[in-house]
C-alpha positions in Angstrom: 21.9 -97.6 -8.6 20.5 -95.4 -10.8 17.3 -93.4 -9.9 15.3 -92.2 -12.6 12.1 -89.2 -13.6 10.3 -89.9 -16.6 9.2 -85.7 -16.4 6.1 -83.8 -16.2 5.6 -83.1 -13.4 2.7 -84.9 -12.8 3.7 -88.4 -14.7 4.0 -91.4 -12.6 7.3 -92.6 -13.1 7.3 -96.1 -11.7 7.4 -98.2 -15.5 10.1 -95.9 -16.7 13.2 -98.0 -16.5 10.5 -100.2 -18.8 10.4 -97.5 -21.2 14.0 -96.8 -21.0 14.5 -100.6 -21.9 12.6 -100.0 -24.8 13.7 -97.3 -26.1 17.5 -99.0 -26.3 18.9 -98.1 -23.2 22.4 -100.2 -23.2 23.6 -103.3 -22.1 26.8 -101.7 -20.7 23.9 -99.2 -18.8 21.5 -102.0 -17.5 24.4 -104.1 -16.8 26.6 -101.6 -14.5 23.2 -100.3 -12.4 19.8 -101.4 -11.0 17.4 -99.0 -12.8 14.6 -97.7 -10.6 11.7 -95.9 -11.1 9.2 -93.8 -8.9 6.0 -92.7 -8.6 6.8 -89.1 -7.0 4.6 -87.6 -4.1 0.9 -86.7 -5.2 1.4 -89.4 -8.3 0.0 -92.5 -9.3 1.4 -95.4 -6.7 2.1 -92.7 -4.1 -1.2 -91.2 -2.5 -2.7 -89.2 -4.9 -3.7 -85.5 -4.8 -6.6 -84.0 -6.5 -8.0 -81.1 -7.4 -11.6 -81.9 -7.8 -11.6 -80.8 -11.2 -14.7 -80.8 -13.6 -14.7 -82.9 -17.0 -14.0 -79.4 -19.0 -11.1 -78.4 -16.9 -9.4 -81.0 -17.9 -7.2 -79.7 -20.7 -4.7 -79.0 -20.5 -2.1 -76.3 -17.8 -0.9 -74.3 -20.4 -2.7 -71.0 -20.8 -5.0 -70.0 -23.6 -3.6 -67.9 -26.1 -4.3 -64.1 -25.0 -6.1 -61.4 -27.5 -6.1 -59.1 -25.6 -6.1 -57.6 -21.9 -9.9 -58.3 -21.5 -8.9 -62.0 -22.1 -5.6 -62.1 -19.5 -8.5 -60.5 -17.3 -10.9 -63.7 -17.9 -8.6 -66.2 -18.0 -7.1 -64.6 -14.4 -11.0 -65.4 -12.8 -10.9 -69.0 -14.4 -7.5 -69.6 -12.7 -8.7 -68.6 -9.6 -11.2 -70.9 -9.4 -9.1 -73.5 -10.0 -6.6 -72.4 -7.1 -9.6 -72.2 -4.9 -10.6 -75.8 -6.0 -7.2 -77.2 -5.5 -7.4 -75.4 -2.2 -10.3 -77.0 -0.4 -10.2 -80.1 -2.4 -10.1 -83.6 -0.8 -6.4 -83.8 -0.6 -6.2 -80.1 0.3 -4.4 -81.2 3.3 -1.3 -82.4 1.6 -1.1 -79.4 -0.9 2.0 -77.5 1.1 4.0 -80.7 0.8 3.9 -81.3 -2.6 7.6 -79.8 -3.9 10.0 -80.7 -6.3 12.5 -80.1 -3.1 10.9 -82.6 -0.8 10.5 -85.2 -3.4 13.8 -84.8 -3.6 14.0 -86.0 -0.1 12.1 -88.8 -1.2 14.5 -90.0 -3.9 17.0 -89.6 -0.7 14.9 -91.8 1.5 15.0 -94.8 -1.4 18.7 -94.9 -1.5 18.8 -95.4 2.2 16.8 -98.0 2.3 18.5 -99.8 -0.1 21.6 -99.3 1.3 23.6 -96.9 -0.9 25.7 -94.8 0.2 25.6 -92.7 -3.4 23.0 -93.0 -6.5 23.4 -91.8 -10.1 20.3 -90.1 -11.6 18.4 -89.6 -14.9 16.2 -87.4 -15.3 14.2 -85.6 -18.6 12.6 -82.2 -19.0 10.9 -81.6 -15.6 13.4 -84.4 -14.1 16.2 -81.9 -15.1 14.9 -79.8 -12.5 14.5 -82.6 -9.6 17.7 -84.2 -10.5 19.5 -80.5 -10.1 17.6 -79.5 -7.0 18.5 -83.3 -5.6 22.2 -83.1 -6.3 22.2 -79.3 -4.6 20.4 -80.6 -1.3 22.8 -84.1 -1.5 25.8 -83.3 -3.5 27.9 -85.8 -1.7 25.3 -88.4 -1.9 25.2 -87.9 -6.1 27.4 -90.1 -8.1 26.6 -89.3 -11.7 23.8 -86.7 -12.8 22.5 -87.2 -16.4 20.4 -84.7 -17.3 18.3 -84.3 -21.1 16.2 -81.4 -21.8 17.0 -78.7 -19.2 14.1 -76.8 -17.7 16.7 -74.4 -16.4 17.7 -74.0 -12.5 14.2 -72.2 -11.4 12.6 -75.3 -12.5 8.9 -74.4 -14.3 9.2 -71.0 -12.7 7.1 -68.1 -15.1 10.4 -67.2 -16.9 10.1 -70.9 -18.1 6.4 -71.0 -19.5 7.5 -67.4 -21.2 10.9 -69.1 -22.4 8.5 -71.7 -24.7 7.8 -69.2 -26.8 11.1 -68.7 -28.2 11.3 -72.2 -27.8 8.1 -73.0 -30.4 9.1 -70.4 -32.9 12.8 -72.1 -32.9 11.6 -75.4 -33.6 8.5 -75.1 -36.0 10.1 -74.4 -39.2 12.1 -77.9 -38.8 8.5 -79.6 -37.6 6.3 -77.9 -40.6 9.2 -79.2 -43.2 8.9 -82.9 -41.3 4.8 -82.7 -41.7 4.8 -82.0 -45.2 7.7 -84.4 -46.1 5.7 -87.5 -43.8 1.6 -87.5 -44.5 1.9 -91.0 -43.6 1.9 -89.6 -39.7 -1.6 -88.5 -41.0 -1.5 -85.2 -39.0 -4.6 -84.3 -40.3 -6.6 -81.3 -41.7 -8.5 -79.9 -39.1 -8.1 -79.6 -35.3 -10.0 -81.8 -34.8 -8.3 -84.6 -36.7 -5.1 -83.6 -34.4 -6.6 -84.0 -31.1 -4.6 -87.0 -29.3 -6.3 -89.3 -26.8 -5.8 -88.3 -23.4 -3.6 -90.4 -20.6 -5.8 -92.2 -18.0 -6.3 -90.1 -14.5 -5.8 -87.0 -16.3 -7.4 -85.4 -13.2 -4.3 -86.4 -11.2 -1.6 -86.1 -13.4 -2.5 -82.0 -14.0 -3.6 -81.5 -10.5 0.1 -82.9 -9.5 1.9 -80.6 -11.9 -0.3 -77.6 -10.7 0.8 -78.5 -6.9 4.6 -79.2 -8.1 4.8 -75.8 -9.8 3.3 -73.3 -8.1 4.7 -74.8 -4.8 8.1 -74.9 -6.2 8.6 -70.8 -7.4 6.9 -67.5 -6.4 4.7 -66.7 -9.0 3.6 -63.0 -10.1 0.4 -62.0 -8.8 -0.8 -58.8 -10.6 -2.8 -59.1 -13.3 -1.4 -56.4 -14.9 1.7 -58.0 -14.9 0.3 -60.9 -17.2 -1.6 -58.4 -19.7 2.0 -56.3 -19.8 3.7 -59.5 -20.8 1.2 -61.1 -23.2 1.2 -58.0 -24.6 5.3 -58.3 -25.5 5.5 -62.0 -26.2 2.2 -61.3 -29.2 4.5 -59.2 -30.8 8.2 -61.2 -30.0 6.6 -64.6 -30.7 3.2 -64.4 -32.5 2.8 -68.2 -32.4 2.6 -69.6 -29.0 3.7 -65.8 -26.7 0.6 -64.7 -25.8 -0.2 -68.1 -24.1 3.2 -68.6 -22.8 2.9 -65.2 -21.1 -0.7 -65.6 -19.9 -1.5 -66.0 -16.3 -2.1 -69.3 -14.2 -3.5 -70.4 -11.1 0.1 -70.7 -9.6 -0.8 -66.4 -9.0 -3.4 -67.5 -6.5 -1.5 -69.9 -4.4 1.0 -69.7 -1.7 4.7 -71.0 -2.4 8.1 -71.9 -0.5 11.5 -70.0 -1.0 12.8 -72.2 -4.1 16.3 -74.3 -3.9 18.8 -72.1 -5.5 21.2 -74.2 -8.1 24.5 -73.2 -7.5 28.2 -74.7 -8.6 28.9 -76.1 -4.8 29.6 -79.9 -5.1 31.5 -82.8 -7.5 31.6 -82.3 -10.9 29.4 -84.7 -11.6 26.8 -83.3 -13.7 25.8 -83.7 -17.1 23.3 -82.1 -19.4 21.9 -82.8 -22.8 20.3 -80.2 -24.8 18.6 -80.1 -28.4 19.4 -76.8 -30.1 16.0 -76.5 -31.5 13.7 -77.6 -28.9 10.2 -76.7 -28.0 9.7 -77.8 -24.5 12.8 -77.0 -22.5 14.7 -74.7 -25.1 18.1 -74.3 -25.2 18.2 -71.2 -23.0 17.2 -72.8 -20.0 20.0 -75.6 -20.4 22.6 -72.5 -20.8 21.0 -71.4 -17.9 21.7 -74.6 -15.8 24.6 -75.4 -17.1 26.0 -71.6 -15.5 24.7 -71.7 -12.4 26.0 -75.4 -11.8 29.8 -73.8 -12.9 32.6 -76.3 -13.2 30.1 -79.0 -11.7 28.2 -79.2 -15.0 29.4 -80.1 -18.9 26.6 -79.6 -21.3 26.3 -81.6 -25.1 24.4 -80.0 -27.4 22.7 -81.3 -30.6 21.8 -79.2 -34.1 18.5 -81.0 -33.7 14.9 -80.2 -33.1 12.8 -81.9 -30.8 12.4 -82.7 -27.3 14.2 -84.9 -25.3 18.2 -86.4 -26.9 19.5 -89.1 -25.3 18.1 -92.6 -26.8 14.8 -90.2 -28.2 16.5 -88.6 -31.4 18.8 -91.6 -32.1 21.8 -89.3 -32.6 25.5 -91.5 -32.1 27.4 -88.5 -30.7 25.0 -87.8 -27.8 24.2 -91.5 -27.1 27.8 -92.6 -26.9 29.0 -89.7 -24.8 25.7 -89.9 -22.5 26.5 -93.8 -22.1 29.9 -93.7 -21.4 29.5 -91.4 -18.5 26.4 -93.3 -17.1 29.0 -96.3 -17.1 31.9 -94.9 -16.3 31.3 -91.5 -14.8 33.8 -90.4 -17.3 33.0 -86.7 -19.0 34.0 -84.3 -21.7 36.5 -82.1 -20.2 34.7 -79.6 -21.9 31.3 -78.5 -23.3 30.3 -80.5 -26.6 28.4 -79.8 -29.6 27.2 -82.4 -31.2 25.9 -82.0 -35.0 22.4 -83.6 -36.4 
């Protein structure tokens, strides 16, 4: 059986095997496991939380890109008052429960009751993070660990949202080159012309990530703090640091001691990382991949872009991905895989 996280957090997950399908997953994969998918606790098919959140606070989770102090010091009230919403909101009952660690239990409870006495995961960007923390709470209950697009073993902690920075400054040399080379993507001109259509319930699926993430890691809660990091990461990164730095509402909420990812366990994990990408950059994966020791191997790719295995088409990470989905089989040592 293998269990499966299509990310976010936040995203229902219950069509991805679908998506995997799609995408080219392989015979050898669908053929040696039944695929299943999951809508995790607070998502979709599960019962949903909420935040009660008004039509313009809909957005996005990522913090606006800082000035200044004065507009940490704004931003700070906003997120607040979107704590305190999420706080005394209709699902505000369920808001302790809501953890990457107990929906990790979850994915526990499903192979139980089908009768397994091990499952294989795979997992991408966020799923990283739930397929480690599952495989540290159940390492004898993990068969193979496939993980693409490491978030890095403090999940999306607030060294994480900083980490994008690097992470967007890495990659958008190789994107601006791809734009001007493809104007049949029809990017567009203006802002405006870029703005994508949003999901559907795009109330629940930000309202799930904000309970996943600032349940999951003890955030910083001085302000100062924030303006004394925005104020690094404008100069470090000038493109994306002073958002990546800027506060959240996760400094207004309560949290749980986080698992701690360590190397006790089969070696039985393995990770995929793009070299150049925006989302979960490569530091993170390094991370994982040393606090998981001898139980992790890592493949990297000289290849922008988020996500690698079946996403970015690339033979050397498909094939080794695949073979240790079908046979458990693994490198014997790390891997770098070229573009």
């Amino acid at each position: 059986m293998l269990l499966t996280n299509s990310g976010g957090p936040g995203g229902a997950g219950l069509a991805f095997p679908a998506v995997l399908r799609d995408l080219g997953l392989p015979r050898s994969v669908l053929d040696s496991s039944d695929v299943i998918g999951m809508d995790p606790r607070g998502v979709g098919h599960s019962t949903p939380v909420t935040c009660g959140l008004k039509p313009e606070q809909l957005a996005s989770n990522i913090p606006k890109f800082a000035r200044n102090a004065a507009d940490v010091a704004a931003q700070a009230e906003y997120v607040a008052g979107i704590a305190q919403r999420c706080g005394s909101s209709a699902t505000a009952s369920m808001l302790p429960y809501i953890t990457t660690a107990n929906t990790a239990r979850d994915m526990d409870r499903i192979r139980e009751a089908l009768g397994e006495s091990k499952v294989s995961y795979f997992g991408i960007s966020y799923g990283t993070y739930l397929g480690s923390v599952y495989t540290t709470l159940f390492p004898q209950r993990s068969d193979r660990i496939l993980l693409d697009s490491a978030t890095g073993p403090g999940g999306w902690d607030a060294s994480f949202t900083r980490m994008l920075s690097r992470g967007v400054e890495d990659r958008f040399p190789d994107f601006a080159k791809f734009a001007a080379a493809h104007p049949e993507y029809g990017l567009g001109r203006t802002p405006e012309q870029e703005s994508p259509p949003g999901p559907p319930n795009v109330e629940n699926m930000l309202a799930g990530q904000l309970h996943v993430i600032c349940n999951d890691s003890d955030w910083p809660e001085s302000v100062r703090t924030y303006q004394r990091n925005v104020a690094i990461d404008r100069v470090r990164f000038p493109m994306f640091g002073a958002a990546g730095a800027n506060i959240t509402p996760c400094a207004f909420w309560p949290s749980e001691p986080p698992v701690q990812i360590t190397d006790r366990g089969p070696s039985n994990v393995l990770i995929l990382q793009n070299l150049r990408d925006p989302a979960t950059p490569p530091a993170g994966a390094r991370q994982l991949r040393k606090a998981f020791g001898d139980r992790g191997r890592m493949v990297t790719a000289d290849q922008g872009g988020h996500l690698a295995y079946l996403f970015m088409k690339n033979p050397c990470v498909n094939d080794i991905a695949t073979e240790f989905l079908v046979t458990g089989e693994r490198p014997r040592q790390d891997v770098a895989c070229p573009a």
